[in-house]
N, C-alpha and C positions, 0 to 999 in steps of 0.2 A: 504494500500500500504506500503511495507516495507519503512526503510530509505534508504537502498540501492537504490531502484530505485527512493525516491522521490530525493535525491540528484544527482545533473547533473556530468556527470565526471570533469563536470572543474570548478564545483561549489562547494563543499567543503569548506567553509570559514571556519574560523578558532575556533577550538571548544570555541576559547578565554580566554586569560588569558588577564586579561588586564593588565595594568598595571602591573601586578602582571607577567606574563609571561614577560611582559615586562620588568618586573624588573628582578626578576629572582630568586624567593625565591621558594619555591612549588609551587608556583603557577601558573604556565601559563597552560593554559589547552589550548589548542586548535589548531585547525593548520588553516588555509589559503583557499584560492581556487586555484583550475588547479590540472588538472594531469598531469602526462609528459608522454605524449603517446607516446613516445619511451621508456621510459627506460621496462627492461626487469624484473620486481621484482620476485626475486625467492620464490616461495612457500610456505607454512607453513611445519612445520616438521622437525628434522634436523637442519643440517649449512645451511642453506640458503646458494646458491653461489654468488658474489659479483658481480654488475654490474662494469665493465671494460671502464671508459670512459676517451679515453686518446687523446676526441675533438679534432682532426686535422680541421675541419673543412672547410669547401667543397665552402662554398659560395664565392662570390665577397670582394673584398678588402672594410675591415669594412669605411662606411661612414666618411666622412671629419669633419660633421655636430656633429661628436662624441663630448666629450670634450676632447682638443687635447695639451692644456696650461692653461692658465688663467682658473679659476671658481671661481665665484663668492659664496661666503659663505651669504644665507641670514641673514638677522638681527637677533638677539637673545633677546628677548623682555621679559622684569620681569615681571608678571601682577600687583606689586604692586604698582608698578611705571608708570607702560605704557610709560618705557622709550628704548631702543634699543642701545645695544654699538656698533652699526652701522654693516655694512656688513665688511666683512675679507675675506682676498681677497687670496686665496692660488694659486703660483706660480708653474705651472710646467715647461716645457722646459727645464729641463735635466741637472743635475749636472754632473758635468765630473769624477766626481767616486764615487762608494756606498757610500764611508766614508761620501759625504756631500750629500748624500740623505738623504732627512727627511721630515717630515709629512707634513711641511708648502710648500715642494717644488716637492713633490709625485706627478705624474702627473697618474692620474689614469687609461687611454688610452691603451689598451692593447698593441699594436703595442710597445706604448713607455715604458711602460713596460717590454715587453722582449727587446727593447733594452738598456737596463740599464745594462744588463750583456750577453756577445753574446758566442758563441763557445763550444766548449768541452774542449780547452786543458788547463788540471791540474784538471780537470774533476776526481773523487776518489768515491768510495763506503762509504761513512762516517759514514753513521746510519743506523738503520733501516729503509727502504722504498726507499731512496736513493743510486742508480748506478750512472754511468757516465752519462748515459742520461735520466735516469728519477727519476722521485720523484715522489712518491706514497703517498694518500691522503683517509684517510676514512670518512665516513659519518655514522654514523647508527640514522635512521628515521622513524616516525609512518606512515608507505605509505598504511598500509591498517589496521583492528580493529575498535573499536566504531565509530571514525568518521573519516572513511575512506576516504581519498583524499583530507584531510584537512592540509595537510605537505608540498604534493608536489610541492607547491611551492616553498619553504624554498629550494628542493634536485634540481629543478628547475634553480633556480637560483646561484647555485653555481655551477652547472655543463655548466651553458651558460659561467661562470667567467673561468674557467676552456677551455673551447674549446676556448674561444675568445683570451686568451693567447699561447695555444698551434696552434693558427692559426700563431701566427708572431714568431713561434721556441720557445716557452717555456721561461724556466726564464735559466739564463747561460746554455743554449743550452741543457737542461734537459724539458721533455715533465712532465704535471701533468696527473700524474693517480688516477684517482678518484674511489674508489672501495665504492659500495652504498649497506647496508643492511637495510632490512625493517625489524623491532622489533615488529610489530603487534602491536603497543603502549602497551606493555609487559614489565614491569625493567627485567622479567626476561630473558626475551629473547633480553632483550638491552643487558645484564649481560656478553650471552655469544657471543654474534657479536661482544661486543668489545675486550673479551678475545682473539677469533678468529683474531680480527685482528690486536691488538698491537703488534705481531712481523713482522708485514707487513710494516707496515706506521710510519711514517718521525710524521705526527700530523692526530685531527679529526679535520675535516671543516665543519663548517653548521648543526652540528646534531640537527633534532628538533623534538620533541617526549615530549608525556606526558609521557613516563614511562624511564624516563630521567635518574632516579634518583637510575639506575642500570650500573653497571659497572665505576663507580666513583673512589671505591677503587683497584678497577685492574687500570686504567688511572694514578690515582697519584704515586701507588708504580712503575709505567714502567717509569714515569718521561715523560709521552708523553703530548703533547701541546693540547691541546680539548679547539677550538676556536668557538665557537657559542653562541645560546641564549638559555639559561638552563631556565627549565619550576620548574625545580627541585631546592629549595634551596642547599641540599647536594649535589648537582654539582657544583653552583655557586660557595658556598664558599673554595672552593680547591685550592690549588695553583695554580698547571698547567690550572686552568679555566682563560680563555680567551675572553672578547667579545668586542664588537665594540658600545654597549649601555647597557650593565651591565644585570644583572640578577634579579631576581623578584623583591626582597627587600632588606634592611639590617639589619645584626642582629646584635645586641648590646645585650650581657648578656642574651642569652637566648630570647628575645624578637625580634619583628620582626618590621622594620620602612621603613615607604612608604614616597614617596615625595608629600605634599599637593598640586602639582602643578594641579591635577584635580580639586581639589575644588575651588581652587585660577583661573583657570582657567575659570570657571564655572560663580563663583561669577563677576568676568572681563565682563565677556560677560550678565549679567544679567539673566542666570538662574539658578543659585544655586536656587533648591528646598527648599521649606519648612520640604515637608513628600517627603520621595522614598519607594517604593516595592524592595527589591531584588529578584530575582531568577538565581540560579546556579544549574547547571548537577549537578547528587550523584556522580561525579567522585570526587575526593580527591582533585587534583586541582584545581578544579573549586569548590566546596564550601568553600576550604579554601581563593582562591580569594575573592566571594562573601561578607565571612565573613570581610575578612581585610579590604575591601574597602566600608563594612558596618560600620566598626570605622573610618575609615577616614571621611565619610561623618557626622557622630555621631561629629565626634572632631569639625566639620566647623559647628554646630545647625541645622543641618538636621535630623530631627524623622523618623524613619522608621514605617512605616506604618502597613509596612506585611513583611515577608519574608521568602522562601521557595528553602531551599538550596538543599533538594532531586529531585530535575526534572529530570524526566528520559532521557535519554539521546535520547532518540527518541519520542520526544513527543506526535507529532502526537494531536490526541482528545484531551487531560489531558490539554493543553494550554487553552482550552475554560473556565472551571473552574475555572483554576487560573486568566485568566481575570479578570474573576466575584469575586473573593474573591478580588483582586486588586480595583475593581471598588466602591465595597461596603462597603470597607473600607477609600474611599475618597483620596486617594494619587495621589497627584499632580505629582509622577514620577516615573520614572520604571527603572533598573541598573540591567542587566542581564549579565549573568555570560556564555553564550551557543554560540552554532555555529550559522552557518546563516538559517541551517533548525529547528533550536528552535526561532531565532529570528522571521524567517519570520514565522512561523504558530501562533506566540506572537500575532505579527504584523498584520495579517490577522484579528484574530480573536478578536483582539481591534476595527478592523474596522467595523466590522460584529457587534458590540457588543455599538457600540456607544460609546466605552470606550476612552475619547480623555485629557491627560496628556498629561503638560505641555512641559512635558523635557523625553525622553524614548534616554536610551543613553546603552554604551554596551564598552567592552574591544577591542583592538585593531585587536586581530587576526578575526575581519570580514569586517576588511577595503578589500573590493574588488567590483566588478561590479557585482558576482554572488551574494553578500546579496541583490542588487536589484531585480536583476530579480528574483529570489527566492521568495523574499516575493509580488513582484508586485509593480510597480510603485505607484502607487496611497498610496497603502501601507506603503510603506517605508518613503513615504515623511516627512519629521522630524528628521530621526534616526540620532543620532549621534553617533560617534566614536572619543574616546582619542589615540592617539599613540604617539608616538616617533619621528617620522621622517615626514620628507613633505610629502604631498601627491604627488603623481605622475602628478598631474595637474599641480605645482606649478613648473618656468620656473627656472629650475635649469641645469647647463648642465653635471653634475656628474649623477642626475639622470637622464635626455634624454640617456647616456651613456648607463644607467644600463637596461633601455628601448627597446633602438636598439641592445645590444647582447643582452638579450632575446629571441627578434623577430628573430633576424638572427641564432642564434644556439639552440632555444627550442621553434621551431615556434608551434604554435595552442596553445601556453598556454597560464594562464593568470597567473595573481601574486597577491600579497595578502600583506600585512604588513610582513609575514615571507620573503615574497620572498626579500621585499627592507632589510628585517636585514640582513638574509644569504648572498646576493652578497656583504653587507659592510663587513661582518664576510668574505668571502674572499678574498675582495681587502685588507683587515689587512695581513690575512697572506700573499699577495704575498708582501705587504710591508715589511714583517719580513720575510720571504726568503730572499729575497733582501740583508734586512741588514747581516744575519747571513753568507754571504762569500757562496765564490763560493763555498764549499765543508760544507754544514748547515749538524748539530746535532742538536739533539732536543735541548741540553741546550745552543746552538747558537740560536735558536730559541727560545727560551723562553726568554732568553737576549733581544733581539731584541724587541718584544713584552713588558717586565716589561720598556723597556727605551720608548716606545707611551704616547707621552700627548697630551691631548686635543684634540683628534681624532674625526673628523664631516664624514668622507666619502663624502670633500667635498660639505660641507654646508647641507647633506642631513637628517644630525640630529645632536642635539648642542652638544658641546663637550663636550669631556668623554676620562678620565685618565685608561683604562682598568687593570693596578696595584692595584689600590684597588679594585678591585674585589667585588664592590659595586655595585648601577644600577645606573640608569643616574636620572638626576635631571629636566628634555628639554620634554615637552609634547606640542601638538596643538590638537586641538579640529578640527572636521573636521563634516559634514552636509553632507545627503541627499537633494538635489535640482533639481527638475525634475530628468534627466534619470544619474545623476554622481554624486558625492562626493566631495563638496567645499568646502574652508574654513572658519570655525566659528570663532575661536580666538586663535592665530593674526589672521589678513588676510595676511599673509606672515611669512614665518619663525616657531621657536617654541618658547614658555616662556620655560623660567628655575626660579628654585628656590632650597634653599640650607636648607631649611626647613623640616626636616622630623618628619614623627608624628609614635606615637608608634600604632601600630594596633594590639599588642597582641603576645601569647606567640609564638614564631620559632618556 
């Protein structure tokens, strides 16, 4: 059976970059689960034509239940300490002019969002993408290629951000237009969607793609804002890169440094392994994940057992094997590098196999409900996942927010860890719209953005300075348990740490 057809349309998890995507060096490789069975992706071949979504939005007046003021920021917890500088408590309810809006008093509510700036009049054409009444906004993303539908989340959720603002009049009475291309997870065909559209668009929101790491030097010489999660180190480290929890990793002198908050994490919770297995896709990001996060574990005195950075990207049969090399060589753990239809056939065929380690854990882009059902309940029971941000379970009301627009303007999907980064990646920018005046340019907007400190998206992941154009330092462990995904370590909140280890050359 092909992988097209074993993966479900709204199963796609994320080819995975852990950490690593998460961070935002080369490394992220993978994308999400959901498709957005509306959007209209134009073809291969060619300019692709942009999807056009300038979300008016049709439904009922968004819920009360939203977060509307007050959010509560969970605790932020060290694992070396097992200590917590308690919750932070970010105020909205509405400063009486932009000048004294700011991060701590942002109320993230879309309603209350456009009305932060209301009208047209003094309304100007200023920049590029911006009229009197709208502001235009690109995306280019991997919505179809190797592993197809593993993005859509990510373009998902930034276009729910989008409708659910232009439902209550936009931001100073300009609508957002989101123009969406699909790069076929190509740089080169990222290369020229973004050429294409840097004389159109004000900034990029939410682009997320393994082949990322195309059209970087078109973006920096136009001086345009590109606010997302780069899979690509040569995005990351750009000026105009922008994100809301940093990029793969950082480079210091040519070398490349991850946050030991996994391992510290790990060790927290009592399972730091002895021996791990790795396995990673031959894609470039995912083995160079693989690899880094094979010295991360090396620096914490974990021996790798086995490790097999070629896995084709479809695996299919070829997973039974590597079991068996896995098994034979006595490794108490397993740290894969793949989506959720590498994971679950892993998955499957461990259990078929008798093969039962300790700790079988995985990068963050297959945080979703379709790695369960994919690989089968019974199956999955153990997998864990590191990410960045809470899980959706956890009673946060920035993310209930981020939850009911989804459902109310991208109903039948589902989301993914990309999805919860992109809607923070675009509640940033309507934060830095905001700031940059009624009549924003991009280098008002890029102002506006280098002045964000310590940005959670409202408690939804630990703070992060998006000026150094570093990744974040804030991870949580998160468990398979029966039919959903709970928390392993904290049980609330994420750990941070300010620790980084070398994991080899950038």
């Amino acid at each position: 059976m092909s992988r097209a057809h074993r993966r479900s349309p709204a199963a796609a998890s994320l080819l995975v970059v852990g950490t690593i995507l998460i961070s935002a060096c080369g490394a992220r490789v993978a994308p999400y689960v959901a498709a957005n069975g509306n959007a209209q992706v134009a073809p291969g071949g060619g300019q692709p034509a942009p999807i056009d979504t300038t979300g008016t939005g049709t439904g009922p007046t968004a819920p009360s239940t939203s977060a509307t003021g007050t959010a509560s920021t969970p605790g932020v917890t060290e694992p070396t300490t097992g200590t917590s500088t308690g919750p932070t408590t970010a105020s909205g309810g509405g400063p009486t002019s932009l000048d004294k809006l700011s991060v701590g008093n942002f109320d993230f509510n879309p309603q209350a969002e456009a009305a932060y700036c209301t009208g047209t009049a003094g309304n100007k054409s200023s920049a590029p993408g911006v009229t009197p009444t709208s502001v235009t906004i690109g995306n280019v993303s991997g919505l179809t290629g190797t592993v197809a539908g593993e993005f859509n989340p990510a373009v998902n959720a930034v276009t729910a951000a989008v409708s659910a603002v232009n439902h209550y009049g936009g931001i100073c009475g300009r609508k957002l237009v989101l123009k969406i291309q699909d790069d076929q997870q190509s740089s080169s065909t990222h290369t020229s969607q973004i050429e294409y559209l840097i004389p159109k668009v004000l900034a990029f929101v939410g682009s997320t793609s393994d082949g990322d790491n195309g059209g970087v030097t078109q973006m920096t010489a136009a001086k345009v804002p590109d606010i997302g999660r780069a899979a690509n180190a040569v995005r990351s480290q750009t000026s105009n890169y922008w994100s809301a929890d940093g990029g793969s990793f950082i480079i210091r002198g040519h070398r490349a440094f991850l946050p030991d908050i996994t391992s510290r994490n790990l060790k927290a919770a009592g399972l730091l392994p002895k021996s791990v297995a790795i396995l990673a896709y031959s894609i470039p990001v995912a083995s160079d994940v693989g690899k880094q996060y094979g010295q991360l574990l090396q620096r914490a005195g974990v021996h790798i057992c086995y490790a097999n950075y070629a896995v084709p990207a479809a695996p299919g049969a070829t997973m039974g094997s590597i079991v068996a090399s896995m098994k034979s060589k006595g490794c108490d753990s397993v740290f894969t590098v793949m989506d959720n239809v590498g994971n679950a056939d892993m998955l499957r065929d461990m259990q078929s196999q008798g093969f039962k380690p300790t700790l079988k854990f995985t990068t963050q882009g297959v945080y979703g409900q379709d790695q369960i059902s994919s690989a089968g309940e019974s199956a999955a029971q153990g997998f864990v996942v590191f990410m960045p941000s809470i899980p959706i379970t956890e009673p946060n009301p920035t993310m209930s927010l981020f939850l009911s627009e989804l459902s109310r303007y991208e109903p039948g999907t589902d989301t993914s860890e990309f999805g919860i980064e992109s809607w923070s990646d675009a509640q940033m920018f309507i934060y830095a719209l905001l700031k940059a005046g009624r009549n924003p340019t991009r280098a008002t907007l890029t102002s506006a953005l280098a002045g964000i400190r310590n940005w959670t998206t409202g408690g939804m992941f630990g703070p992060y300075t998006p000026n150094t154009h570093g990744t974040t330092g804030c991870y949580d462990l998160v468990v398979v348990k029966g039919n959903q995904w709970v928390p392993l370590y904290p049980k609330s909140g994420v750990s941070c740490t300010k620790n980084f280890v070398d994991v080899g050359p950038a």
